[in-house]
C-alpha positions as CSV (number, residue, x, y, z in Angstrom):
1,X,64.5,30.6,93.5
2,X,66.8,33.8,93.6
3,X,70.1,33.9,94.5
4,X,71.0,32.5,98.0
5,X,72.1,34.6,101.0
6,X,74.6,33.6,103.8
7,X,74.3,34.4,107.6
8,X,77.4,33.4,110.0
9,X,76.7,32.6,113.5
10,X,77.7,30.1,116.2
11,X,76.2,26.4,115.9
12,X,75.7,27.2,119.3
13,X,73.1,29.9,118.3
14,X,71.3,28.5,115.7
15,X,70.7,24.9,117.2
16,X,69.0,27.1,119.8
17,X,66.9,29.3,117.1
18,X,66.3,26.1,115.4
19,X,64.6,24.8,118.6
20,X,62.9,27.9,119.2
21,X,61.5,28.3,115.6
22,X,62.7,31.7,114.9
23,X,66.6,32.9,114.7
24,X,67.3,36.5,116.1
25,X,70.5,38.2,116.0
26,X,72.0,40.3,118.2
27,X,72.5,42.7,115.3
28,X,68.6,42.7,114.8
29,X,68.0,44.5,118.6
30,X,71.0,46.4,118.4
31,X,70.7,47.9,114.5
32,X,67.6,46.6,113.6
33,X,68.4,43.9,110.9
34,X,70.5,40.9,110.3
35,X,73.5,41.0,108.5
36,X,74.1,38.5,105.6
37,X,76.5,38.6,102.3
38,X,76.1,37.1,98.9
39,X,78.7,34.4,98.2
40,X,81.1,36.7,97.3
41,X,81.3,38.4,100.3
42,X,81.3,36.4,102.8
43,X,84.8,35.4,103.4
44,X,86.2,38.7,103.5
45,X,83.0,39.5,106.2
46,X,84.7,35.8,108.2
47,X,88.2,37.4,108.4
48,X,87.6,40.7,109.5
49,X,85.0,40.1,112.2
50,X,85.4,36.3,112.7
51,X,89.2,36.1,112.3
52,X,90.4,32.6,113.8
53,X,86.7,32.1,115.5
54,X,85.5,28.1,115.8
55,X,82.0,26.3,115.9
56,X,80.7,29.0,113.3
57,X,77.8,27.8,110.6
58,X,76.7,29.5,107.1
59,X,73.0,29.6,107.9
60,X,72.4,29.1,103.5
61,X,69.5,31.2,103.1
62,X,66.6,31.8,100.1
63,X,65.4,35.2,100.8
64,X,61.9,34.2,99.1
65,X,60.9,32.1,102.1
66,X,62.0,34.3,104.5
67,X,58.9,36.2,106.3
68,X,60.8,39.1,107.0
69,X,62.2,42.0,104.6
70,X,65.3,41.5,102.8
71,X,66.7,45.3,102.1
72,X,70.2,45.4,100.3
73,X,72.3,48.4,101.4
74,X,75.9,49.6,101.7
75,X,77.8,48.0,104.3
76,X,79.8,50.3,106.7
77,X,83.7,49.8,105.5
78,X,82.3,49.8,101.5
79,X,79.7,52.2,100.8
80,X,79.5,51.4,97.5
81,X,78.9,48.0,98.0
82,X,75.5,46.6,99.2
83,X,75.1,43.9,101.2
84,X,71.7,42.2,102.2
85,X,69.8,42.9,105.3
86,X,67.1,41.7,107.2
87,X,64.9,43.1,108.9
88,X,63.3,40.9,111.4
89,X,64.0,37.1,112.6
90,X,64.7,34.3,110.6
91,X,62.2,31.5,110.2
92,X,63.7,28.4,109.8
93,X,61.7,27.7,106.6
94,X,64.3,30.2,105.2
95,X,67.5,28.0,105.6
96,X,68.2,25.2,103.0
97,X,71.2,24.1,104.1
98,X,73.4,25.2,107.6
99,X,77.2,24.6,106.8
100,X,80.3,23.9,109.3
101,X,82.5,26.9,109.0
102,X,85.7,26.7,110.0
103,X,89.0,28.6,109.9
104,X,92.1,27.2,107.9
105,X,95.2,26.2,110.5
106,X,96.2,29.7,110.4
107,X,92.8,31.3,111.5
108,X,92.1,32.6,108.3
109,X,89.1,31.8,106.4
110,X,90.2,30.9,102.7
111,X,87.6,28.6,100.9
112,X,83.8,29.0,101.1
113,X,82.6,25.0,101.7
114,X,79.5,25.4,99.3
């Protein structure tokens, strides 16, 4: 298995893709992909576009089961730093594990809960 990727959404959302069979994005109408981060990344991703937000999910995610492409490019505040994409839904094959989210008292998010 490769390297896991990580997708933040609503539990809201994805108990509804989860009934559905496929997870869609709004990102992946809008742009044309889904955005996801490595480990790494995604808790300075939570605080800048997620700041304080509740009933969020890490959707845990091994990009060989996924049936759609997985393209790694530079995200738009660090060009030089590439972030995986993905371009099409999410089939629910993909995710091995989906993971409560939350912010710290302060809104911030400060530990990743893998």
């Amino acid at each position: 298995m490769s390297d896991p990727i990580l997708h933040l959404t609503s539990r809201a959302a994805w108990e509804a893709a989860d009934r559905a069979g496929v997870y869609r994005a709004d990102s992946l109408a809008g742009q044309g992909f889904i955005h996801c981060s490595t480990a790494a990344q995604v808790l300075r991703v939570a605080n800048k576009f997620y700041p304080g937000q509740h009933g969020l999910v890490l959707l845990v995610l091994d990009p060989a089961r996924l049936t759609s492409a997985v393209r790694w490019e530079p995200g738009s505040d660090k060009p030089d730093e590439l972030f995986p994409h993905i371009y099409g839904p999410i089939n629910p094959q993909a995710v091995l594990r989906v993971v409560d989210f939350e912010p710290e008292a302060g809104g911030r998010f400060e530990r990743l809960p893998l």
